[in-house]
C-alpha positions as CSV (number, residue, x, y, z in Angstrom):
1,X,-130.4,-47.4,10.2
2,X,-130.5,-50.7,7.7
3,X,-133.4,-52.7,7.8
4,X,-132.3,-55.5,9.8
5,X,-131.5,-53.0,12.7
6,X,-134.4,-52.5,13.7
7,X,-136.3,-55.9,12.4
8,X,-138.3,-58.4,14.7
9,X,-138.1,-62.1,13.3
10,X,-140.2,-64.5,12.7
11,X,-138.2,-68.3,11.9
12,X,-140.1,-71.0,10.1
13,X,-138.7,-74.4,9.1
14,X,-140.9,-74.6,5.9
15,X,-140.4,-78.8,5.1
16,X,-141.7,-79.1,9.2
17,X,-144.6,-76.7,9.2
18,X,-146.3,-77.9,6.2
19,X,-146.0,-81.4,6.6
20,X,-143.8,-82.3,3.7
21,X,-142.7,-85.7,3.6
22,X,-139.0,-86.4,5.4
23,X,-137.4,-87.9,2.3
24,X,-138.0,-86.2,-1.2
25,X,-139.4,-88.6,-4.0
26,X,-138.6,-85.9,-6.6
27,X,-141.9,-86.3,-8.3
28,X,-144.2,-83.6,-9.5
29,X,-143.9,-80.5,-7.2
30,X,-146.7,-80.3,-4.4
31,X,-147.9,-76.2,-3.4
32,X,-147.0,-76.5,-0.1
33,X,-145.4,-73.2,0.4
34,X,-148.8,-71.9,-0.4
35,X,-150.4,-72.6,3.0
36,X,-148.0,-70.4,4.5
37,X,-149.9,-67.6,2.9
38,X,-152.1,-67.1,5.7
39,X,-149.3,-67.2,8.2
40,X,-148.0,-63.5,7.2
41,X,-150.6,-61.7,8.1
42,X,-150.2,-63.4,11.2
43,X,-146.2,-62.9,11.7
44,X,-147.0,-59.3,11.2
45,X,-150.2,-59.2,13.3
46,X,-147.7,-60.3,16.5
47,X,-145.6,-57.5,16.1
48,X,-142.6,-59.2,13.5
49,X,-141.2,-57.1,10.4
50,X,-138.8,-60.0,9.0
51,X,-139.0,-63.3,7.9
52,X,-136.7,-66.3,8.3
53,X,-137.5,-68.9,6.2
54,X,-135.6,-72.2,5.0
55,X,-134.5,-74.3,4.4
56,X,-136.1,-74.2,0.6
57,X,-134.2,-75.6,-2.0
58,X,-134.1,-78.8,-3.7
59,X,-132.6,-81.8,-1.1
60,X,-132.9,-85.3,-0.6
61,X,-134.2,-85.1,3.0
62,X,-134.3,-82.3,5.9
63,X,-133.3,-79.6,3.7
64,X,-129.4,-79.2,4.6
65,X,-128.4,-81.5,1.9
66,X,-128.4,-79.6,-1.0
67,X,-129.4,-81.2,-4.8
68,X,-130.2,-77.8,-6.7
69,X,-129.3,-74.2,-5.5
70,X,-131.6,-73.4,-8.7
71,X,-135.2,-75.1,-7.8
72,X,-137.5,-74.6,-4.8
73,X,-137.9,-78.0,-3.0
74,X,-140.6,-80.0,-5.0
75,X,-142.2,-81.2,-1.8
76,X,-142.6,-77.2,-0.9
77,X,-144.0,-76.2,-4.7
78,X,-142.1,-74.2,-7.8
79,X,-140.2,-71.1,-7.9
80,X,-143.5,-69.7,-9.1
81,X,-145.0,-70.4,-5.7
82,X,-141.8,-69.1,-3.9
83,X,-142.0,-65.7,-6.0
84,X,-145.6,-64.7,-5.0
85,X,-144.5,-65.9,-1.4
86,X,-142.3,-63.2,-1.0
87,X,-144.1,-61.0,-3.2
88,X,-147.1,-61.4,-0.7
89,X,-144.3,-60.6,2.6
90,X,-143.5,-57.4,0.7
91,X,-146.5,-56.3,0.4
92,X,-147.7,-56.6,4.0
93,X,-144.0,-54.8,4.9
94,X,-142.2,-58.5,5.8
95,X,-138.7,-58.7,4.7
96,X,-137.6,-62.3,3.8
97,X,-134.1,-64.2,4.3
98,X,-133.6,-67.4,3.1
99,X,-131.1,-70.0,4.5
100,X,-127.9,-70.4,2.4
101,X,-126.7,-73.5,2.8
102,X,-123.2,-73.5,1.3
103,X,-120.8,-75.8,3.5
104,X,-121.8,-79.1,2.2
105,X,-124.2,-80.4,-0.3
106,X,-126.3,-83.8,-0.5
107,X,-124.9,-87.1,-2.2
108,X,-127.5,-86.1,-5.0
109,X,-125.7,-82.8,-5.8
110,X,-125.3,-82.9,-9.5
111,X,-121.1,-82.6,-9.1
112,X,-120.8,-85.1,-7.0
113,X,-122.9,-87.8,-8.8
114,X,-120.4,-86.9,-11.5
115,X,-117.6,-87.6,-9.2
116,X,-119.2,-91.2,-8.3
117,X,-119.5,-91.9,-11.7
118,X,-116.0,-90.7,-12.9
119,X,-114.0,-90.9,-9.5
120,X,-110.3,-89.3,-10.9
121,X,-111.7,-88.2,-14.2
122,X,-114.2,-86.2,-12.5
123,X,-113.9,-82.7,-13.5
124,X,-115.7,-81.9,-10.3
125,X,-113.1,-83.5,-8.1
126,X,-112.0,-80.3,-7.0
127,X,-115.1,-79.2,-5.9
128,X,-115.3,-81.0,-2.9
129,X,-112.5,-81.0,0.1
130,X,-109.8,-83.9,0.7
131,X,-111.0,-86.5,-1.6
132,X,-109.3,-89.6,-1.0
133,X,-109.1,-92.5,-4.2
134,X,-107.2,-94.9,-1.1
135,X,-110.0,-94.2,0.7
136,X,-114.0,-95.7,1.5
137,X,-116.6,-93.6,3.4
138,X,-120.1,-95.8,4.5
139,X,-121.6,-95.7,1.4
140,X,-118.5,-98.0,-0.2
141,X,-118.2,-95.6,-3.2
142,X,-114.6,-96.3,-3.3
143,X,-113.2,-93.1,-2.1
144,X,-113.6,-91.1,1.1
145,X,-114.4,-87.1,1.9
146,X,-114.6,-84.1,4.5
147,X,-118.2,-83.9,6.0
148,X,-120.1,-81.8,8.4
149,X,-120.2,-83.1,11.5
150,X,-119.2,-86.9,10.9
151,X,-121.8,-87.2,8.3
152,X,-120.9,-88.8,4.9
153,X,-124.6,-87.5,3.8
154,X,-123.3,-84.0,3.8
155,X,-120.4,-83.1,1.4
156,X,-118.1,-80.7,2.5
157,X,-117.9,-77.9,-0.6
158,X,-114.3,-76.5,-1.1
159,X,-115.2,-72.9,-0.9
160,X,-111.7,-71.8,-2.3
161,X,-112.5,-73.4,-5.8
162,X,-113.6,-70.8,-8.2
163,X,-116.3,-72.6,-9.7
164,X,-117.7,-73.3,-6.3
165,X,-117.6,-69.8,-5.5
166,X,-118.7,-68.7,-9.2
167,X,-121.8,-71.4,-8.7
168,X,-123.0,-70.4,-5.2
169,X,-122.8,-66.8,-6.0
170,X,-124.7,-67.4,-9.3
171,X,-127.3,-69.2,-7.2
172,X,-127.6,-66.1,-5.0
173,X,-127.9,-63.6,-7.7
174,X,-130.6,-65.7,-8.9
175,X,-132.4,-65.6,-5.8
176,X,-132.3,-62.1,-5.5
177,X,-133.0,-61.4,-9.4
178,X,-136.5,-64.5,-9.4
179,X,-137.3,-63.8,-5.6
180,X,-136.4,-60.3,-4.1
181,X,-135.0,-61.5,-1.4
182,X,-133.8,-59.5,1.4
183,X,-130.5,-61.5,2.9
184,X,-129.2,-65.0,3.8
185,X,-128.8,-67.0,6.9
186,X,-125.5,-68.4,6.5
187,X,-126.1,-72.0,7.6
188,X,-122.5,-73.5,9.8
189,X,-120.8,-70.5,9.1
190,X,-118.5,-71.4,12.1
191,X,-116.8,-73.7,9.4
192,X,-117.2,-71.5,6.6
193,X,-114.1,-70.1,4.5
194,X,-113.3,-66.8,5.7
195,X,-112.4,-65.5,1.8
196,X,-115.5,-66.9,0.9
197,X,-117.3,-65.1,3.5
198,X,-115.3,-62.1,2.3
199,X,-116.3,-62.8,-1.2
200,X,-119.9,-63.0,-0.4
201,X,-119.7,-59.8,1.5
202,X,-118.8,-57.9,-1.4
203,X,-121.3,-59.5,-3.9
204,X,-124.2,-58.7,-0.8
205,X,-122.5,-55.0,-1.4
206,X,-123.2,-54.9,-5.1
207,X,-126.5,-57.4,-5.4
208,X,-129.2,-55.0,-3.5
209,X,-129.4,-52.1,-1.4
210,X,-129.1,-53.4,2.6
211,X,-128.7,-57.3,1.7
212,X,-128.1,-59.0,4.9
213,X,-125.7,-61.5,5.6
214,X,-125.9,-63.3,9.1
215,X,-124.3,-66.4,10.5
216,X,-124.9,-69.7,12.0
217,X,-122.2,-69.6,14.7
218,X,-122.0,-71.4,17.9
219,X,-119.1,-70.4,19.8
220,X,-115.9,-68.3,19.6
221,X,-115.6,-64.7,19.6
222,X,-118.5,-63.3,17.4
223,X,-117.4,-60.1,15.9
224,X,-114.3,-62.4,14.2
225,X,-117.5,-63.3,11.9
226,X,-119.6,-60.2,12.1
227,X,-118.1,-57.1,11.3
228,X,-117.2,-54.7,8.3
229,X,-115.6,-57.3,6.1
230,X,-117.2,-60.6,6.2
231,X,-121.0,-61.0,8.1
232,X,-123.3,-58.3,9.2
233,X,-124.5,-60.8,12.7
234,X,-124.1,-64.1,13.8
235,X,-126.8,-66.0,16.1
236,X,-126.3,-65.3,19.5
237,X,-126.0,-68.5,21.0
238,X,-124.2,-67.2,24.6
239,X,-127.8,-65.4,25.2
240,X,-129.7,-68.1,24.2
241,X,-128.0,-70.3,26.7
242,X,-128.1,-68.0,29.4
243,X,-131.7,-66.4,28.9
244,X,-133.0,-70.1,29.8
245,X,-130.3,-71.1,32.3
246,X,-130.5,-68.3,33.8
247,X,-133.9,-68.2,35.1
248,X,-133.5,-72.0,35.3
249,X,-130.9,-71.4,38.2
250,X,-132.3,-68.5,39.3
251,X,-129.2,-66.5,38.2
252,X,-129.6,-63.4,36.9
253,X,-125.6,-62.3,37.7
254,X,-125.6,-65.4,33.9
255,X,-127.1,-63.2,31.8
256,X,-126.0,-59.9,32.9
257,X,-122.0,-61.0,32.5
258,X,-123.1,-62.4,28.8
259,X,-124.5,-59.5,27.9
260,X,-121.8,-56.9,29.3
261,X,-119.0,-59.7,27.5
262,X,-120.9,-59.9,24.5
263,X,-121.7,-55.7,24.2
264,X,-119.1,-54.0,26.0
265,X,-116.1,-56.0,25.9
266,X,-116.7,-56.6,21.9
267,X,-117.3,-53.0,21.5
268,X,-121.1,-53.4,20.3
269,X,-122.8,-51.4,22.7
270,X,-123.3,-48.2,20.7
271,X,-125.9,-46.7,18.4
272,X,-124.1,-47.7,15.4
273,X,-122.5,-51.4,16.4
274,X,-123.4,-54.7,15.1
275,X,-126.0,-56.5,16.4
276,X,-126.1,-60.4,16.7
277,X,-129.6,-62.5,16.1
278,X,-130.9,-62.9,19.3
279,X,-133.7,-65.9,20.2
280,X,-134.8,-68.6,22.8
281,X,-135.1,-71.5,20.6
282,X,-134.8,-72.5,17.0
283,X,-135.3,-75.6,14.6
284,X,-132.2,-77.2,16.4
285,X,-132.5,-76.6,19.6
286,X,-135.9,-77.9,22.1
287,X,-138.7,-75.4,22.8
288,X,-138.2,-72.8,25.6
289,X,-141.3,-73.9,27.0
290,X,-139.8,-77.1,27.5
291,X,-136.3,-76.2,28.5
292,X,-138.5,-73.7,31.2
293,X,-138.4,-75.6,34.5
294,X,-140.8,-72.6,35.5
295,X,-143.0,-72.1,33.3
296,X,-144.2,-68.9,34.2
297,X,-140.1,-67.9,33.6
298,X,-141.3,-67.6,29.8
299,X,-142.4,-64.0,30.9
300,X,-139.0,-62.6,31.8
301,X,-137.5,-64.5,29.2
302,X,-139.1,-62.8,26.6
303,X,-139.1,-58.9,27.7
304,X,-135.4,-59.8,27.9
305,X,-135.4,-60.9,24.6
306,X,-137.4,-58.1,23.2
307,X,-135.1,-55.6,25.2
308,X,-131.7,-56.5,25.4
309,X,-129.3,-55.7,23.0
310,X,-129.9,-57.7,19.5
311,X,-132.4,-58.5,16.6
312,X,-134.7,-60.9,18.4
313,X,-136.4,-63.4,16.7
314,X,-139.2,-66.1,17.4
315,X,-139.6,-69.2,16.2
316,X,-142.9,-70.6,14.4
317,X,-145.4,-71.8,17.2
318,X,-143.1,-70.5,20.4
319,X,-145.8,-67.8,20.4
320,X,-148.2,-70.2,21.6
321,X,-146.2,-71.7,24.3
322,X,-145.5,-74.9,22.4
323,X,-143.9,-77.4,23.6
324,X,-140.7,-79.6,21.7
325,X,-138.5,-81.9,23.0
326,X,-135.4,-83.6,21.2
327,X,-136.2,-87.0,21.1
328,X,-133.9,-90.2,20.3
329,X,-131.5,-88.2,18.3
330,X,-134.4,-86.5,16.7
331,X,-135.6,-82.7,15.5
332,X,-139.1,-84.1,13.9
333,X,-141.0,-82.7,17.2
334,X,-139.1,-79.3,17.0
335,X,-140.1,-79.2,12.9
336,X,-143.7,-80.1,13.7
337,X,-146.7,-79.4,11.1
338,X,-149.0,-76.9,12.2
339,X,-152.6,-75.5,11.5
340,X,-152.7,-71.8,11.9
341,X,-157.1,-72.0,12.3
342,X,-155.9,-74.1,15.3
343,X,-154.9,-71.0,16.9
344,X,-157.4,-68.7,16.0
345,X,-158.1,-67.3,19.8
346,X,-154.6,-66.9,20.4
347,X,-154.3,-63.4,20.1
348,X,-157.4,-62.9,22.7
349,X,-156.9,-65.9,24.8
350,X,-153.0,-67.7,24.6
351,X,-151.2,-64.9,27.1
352,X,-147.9,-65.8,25.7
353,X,-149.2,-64.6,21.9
354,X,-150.3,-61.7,23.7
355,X,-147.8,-60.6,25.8
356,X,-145.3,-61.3,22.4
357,X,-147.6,-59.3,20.4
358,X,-147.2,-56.2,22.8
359,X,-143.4,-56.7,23.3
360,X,-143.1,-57.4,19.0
361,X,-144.9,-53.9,18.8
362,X,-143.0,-51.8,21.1
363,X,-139.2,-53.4,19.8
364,X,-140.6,-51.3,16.8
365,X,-142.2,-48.0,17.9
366,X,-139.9,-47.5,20.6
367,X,-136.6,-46.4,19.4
368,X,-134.4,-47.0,22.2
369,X,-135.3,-50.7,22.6
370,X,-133.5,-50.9,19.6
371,X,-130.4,-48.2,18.9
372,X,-130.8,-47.1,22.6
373,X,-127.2,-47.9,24.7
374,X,-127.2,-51.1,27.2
375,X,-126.7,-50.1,31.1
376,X,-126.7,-52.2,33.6
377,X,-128.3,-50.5,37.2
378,X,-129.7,-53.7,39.1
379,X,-128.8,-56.8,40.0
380,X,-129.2,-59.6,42.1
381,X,-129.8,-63.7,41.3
382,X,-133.5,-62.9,40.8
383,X,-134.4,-59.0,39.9
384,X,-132.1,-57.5,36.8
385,X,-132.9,-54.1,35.7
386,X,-130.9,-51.7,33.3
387,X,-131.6,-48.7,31.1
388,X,-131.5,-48.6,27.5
389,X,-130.8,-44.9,26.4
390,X,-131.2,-42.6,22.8
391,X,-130.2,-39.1,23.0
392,X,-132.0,-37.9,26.2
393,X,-134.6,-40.9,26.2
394,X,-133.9,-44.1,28.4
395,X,-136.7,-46.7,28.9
396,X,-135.8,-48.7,32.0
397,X,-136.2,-52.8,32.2
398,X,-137.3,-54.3,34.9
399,X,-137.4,-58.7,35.5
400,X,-137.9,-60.7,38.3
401,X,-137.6,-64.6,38.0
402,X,-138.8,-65.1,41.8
403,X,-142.3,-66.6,42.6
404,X,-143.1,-63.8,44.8
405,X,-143.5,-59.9,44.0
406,X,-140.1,-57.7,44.6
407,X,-139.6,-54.1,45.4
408,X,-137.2,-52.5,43.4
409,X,-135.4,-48.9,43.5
410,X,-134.4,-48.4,40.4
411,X,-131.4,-45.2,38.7
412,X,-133.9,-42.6,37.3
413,X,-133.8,-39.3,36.2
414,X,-135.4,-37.0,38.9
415,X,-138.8,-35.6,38.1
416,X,-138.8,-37.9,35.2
417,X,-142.5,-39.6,34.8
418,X,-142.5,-43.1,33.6
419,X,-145.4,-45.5,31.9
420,X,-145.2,-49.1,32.4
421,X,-145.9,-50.5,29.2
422,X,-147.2,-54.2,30.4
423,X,-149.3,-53.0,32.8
424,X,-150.0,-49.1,32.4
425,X,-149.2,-47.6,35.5
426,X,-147.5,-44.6,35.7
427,X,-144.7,-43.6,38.1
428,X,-142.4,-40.7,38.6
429,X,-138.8,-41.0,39.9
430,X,-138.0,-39.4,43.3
431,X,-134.6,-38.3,44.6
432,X,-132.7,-40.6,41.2
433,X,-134.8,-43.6,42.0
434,X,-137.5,-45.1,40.5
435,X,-139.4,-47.2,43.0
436,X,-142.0,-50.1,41.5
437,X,-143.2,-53.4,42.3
438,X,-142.4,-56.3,40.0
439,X,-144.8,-59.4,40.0
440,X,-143.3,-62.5,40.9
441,X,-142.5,-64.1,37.6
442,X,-142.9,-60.7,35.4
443,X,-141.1,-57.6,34.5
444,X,-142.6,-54.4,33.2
445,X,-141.0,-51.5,30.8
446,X,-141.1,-48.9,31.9
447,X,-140.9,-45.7,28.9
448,X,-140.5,-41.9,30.0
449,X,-143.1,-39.6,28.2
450,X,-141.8,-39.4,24.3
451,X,-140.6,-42.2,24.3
452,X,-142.4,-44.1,22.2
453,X,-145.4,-46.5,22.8
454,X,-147.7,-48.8,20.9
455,X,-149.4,-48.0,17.5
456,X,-153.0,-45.6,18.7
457,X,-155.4,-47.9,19.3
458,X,-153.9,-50.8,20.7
459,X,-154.6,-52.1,24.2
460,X,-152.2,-51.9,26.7
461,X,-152.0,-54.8,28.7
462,X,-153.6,-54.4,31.9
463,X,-151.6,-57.3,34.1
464,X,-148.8,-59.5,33.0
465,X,-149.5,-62.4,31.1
466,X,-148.9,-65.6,32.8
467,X,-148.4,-68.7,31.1
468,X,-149.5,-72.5,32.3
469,X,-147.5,-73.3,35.5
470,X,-145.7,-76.3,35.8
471,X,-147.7,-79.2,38.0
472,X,-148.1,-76.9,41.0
473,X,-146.2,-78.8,44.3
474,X,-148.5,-79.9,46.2
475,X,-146.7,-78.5,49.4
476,X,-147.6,-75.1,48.4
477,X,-151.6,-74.7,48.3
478,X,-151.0,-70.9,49.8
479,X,-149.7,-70.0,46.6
480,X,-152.7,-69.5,45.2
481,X,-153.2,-66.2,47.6
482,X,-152.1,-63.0,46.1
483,X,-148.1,-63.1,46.2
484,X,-145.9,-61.8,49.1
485,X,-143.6,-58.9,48.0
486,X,-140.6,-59.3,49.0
487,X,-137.7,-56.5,48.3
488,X,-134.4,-56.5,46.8
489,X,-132.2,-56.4,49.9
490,X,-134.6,-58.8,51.8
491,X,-134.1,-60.7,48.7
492,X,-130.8,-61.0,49.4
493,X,-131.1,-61.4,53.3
494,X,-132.7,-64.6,52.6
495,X,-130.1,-65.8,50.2
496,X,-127.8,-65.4,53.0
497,X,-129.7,-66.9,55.4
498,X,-129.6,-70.0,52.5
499,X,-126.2,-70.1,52.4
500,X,-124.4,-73.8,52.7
501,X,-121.3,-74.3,54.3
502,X,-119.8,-75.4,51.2
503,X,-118.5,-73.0,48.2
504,X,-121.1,-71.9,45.2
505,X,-120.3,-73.2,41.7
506,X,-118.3,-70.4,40.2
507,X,-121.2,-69.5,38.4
508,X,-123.2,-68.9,41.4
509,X,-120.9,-67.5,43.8
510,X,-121.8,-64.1,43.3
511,X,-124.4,-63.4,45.5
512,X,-127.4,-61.0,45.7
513,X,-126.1,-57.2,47.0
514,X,-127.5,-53.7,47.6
515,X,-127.1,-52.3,44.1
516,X,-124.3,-49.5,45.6
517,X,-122.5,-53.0,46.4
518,X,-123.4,-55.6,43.6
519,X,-120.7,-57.7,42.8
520,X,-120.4,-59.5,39.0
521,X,-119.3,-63.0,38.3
522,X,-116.2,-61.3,36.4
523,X,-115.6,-59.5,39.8
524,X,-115.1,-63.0,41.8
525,X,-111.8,-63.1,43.7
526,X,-109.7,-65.4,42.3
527,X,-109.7,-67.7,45.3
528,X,-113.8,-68.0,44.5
529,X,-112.7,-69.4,41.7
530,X,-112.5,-73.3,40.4
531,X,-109.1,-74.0,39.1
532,X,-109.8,-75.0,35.6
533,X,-108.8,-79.1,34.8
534,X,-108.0,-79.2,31.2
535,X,-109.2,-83.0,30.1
536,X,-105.7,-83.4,28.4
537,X,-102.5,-81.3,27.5
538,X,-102.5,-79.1,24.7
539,X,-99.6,-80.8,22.1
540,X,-97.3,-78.5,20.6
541,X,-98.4,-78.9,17.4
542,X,-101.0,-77.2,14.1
543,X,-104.8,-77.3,15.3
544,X,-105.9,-79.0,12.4
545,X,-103.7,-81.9,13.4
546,X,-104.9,-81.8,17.0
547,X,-107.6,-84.5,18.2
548,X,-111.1,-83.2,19.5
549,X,-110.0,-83.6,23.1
550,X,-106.6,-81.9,22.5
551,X,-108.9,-79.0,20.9
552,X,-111.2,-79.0,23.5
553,X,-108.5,-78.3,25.7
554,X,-106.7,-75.7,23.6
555,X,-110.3,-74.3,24.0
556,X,-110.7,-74.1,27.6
557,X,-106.9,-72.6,28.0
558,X,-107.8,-69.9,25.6
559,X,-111.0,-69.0,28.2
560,X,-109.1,-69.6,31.2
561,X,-106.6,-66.9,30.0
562,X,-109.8,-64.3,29.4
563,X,-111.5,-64.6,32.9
564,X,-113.0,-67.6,35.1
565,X,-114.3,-70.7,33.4
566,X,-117.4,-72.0,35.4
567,X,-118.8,-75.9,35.2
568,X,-121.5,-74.5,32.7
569,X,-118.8,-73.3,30.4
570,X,-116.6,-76.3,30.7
571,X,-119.5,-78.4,29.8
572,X,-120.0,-76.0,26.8
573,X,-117.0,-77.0,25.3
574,X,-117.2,-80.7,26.4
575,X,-120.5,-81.4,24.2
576,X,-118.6,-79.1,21.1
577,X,-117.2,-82.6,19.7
578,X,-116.6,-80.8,15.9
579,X,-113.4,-80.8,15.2
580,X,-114.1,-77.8,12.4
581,X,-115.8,-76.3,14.7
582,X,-113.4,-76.3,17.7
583,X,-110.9,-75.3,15.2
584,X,-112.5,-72.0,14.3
585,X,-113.4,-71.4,18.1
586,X,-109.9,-71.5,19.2
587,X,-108.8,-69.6,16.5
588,X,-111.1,-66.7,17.1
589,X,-109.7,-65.9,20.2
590,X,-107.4,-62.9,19.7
């Protein structure tokens, strides 16, 4: 087993949490990067082994526009500072990964001044993709480019030129030779250059034992990006999605048919398969405790996270239950500056640092949370239990997104006794079945004898943790009394009862079963189904030449053909308006 198999990360934006200034003056260097000191001992303290850090080097503003592979960020300190930074994560056993940003550069990249300044004499002009002399972009310099995302600020890098390659790997050899560093985080990799990816395979191969390469990738079919060749993961944005919307709609049946596309039908539910980055929310994308219309839901969320197939990570302050909310086109409030003395109690008093303390702890002393085989054995819209197994151990995992306690008869081994590791009760299965009672809004794992448990000596929590609920509604004062438990197959008697005359949304129409008799979204008879309504027809003609809509169509034809495409999935597409990246998505379907 590598490294990154078995790590639990910890993500920091570094320009956010210190404070640094949003536009780089590119004075004399300020030590920033040294008040993250303290926060090690605290990302290993709640149960993390890795580090995700970046952006970090030299750019004109939020980090992703490049000015010199070669110098830490002034506004973050010196290349002295970021050598005893990751000195200092070694040495309290924290592997660090920085964020490669090779896609596109900033205006103030040194080739691309030169290009400004030389336009068709350039020697760089070949550095850069589709430069056009006929051309203006909105900075009226006369000539026009490819971008990320429609922004002119970003420059896209032609990742086929040798000297970009030669100067990018360079930059990474130097990283590893001044720094130690343990991998990259491969930022847009969706767009990337596949030979390029290929190329930095083999120099991650021959650089340092274990170097890790993994993704930023959106959509598509991920093990076309991770696998032997190219990447070793990609972020897993289909969990992420379904982890909140999920327990947002009450709809457990969403994250069990991610996980059994994403691990069985890509062939990574084995001991030795790739495993994908796994997370709720990240510098891009709001706070879970925002996107949570429950706010207790931030309890299941994370022992899924912790257990399901994947490397999970969290990202800086989540732990606390912070809150961040995407605001007039905005990330500053999900990059905010924080104090780490402000927290000081947290580990004591903020339940969601504790109960991600706990599940950080046992994702590393218990072996089959992380090698151990997926296998689904419950489900209905609001319990989910399945069994991850090792050799002859299988911890079982246990959620239940309702308000009110469940009963749940879970696949056991006979005779086999079980611990709950949230709340330390014991149990022992009975005729195959492990019987237990799930708080409303909880879960609980439950670890046979051997298993694994915590490190000796630390507490095991008595009673799920709970975060702040939402404004309680004020028509339900009786929910302060000690919750009603209410059993799987009553569970799904009332959902009957609920029923409206008119048809689910594809994504909801499987409803809550027995177990013998569950029935998966994949399993929906065709007439369940919405026909899908492709926006407009798919042209005979080269994706690159195809408008967004045309490839958001192309998109939706490719998923129609693999299985039913609900609303939620449709709208997926809809709000992908990148046309690189709708390129690579439709391509990665096989």
């Amino acid at each position: 087993m590598a490294w990154y198999d078995q790590a639990v990360f910890y993500h920091i934006y570094p320009l956010g949490l210190t404070g640094a200034p949003k536009q780089n003056p590119y004075g004399e260097p300020v030590h920033r990067l040294n008040t993250l000191l303290p926060w090690i001992e605290h990302i290993r303290r709640i149960g993390c082994n890795a580090l995700y850090i970046g952006p970090l080097f030299e750019s004109v503003g939020h980090g992703y526009e490049t000015t010199d592979y070669f110098k830490l960020d002034s506004r973050l300190g010196t290349n002295d500072d970021l050598r005893d930074f990751v000195a200092e994560c070694h040495r309290q056993g924290i592997r660090v990964i920085l964020d490669g940003v090779f896609n596109h550069v900033g205006r103030d990249f040194f080739a691309f001044r030169d290009l400004k300044q030389n336009r068709e004499n350039s020697q760089y002009r070949d550095w850069f993709c589709n430069v056009n002399f006929w051309n203006n972009n909105d900075y009226n310099d006369g000539f026009s480019y490819d971008n990320w995302g429609g922004y002119n600020l970003l420059v896209k890098l032609n990742q086929r030129h040798w000297a970009v390659r030669d100067h990018i790997c360079s930059a990474i050899s130097m990283w590893v030779r001044e720094f130690d560093i343990d991998g990259l985080r491969l930022d847009a990799a969706d767009v990337l250059d596949f030979e390029f990816m290929r190329a930095l395979r083999q120099l991650a191969d021959e650089i340092k034992p274990e170097f890790w390469l993994m993704g930023e990738v959106i959509h598509g079919q991920y093990d076309r990006w991770a696998n032997r060749n190219t990447l070793h993961s990609v972020t897993d944005y289909a969990l992420h999605k379904g982890l909140y919307s999920g327990h947002n709609e009450h709809n457990y049946f969403e994250i069990a048919h991610t996980v059994k596309r994403l691990y069985n039908d890509m062939g990574l539910n084995h001991q030795n398969s790739l495993r994908l980055y796994s997370f709720v929310d990240n510098h891009d994308v709001e706070r879970i405790a925002t996107k949570l219309r429950e706010k207790e839901h931030y309890t299941p969320v994370h022992i899924l996270l912790y257990t399901l197939p994947g490397i999970p990570s969290v990202y800086y302050g989540s732990e606390f239950g912070i809150q961040g909310k995407k605001e007039r086109h905005s990330d500053d409030s999900l990059r905010p500056a924080l104090n780490l003395a402000d927290f000081a109690d947290a580990y004591e008093n903020n339940p969601c640092t504790r109960l991600v303390s706990v599940l950080g702890k046992a994702r590393q002393n218990i072996p089959a949370l992380t090698q151990g085989e997926y296998k689904e054995l419950c489900l209905t819209t609001r319990q989910y239990a399945f069994a991850r197994t090792l050799g002859e151990k299988t911890v079982l995992v246990a959620v239940n997104n309702d308000g009110n306690s469940a009963d749940m008869r879970i696949p056991a081994e006979n005779g086999r006794e079980y611990t709950g590791l949230l709340t330390g009760e014991k149990r022992t299965a009975r005729d195959g079945v492990l019987c237990c009672t799930i708080r409303g809004n909880s879960g609980e794992i439950w670890v046979p004898a051997g298993g694994g448990t915590l490190p000796e000596g630390e507490p095991v929590l008595r009673a799920i943790p709970q975060t702040e609920p939402a404004a309680p509604a004020a028509a339900e004062p009786e929910r302060a009394k000690a919750p009603e438990r209410v059993s799987a197959a009553q569970e799904a008697a009332k959902q009957e009862q609920e029923k409206k005359p008119a048809p689910p949304a594809p994504e909801k129409a499987a409803q809550a079963a027995e177990p013998a008799a569950k029935k998966t979204v994949s399993e929906t008879p065709a007439s369940e189904q919405e026909a899908v309504k492709l926006p407009v027809p798919v042209p005979d003609k080269p994706y690159e030449e195809m408008t967004v809509p045309e490839l958001q169509s192309a998109v939706l034809e490719k998923l129609a053909k693999n299985g039913p495409v609900t609303d939620r999935m449709r709208r997926d597409v809809e709000e992908n308006i990148w046309k690189n990246s709708l390129i690579n998505w439709v391509r990665s379907f096989r």
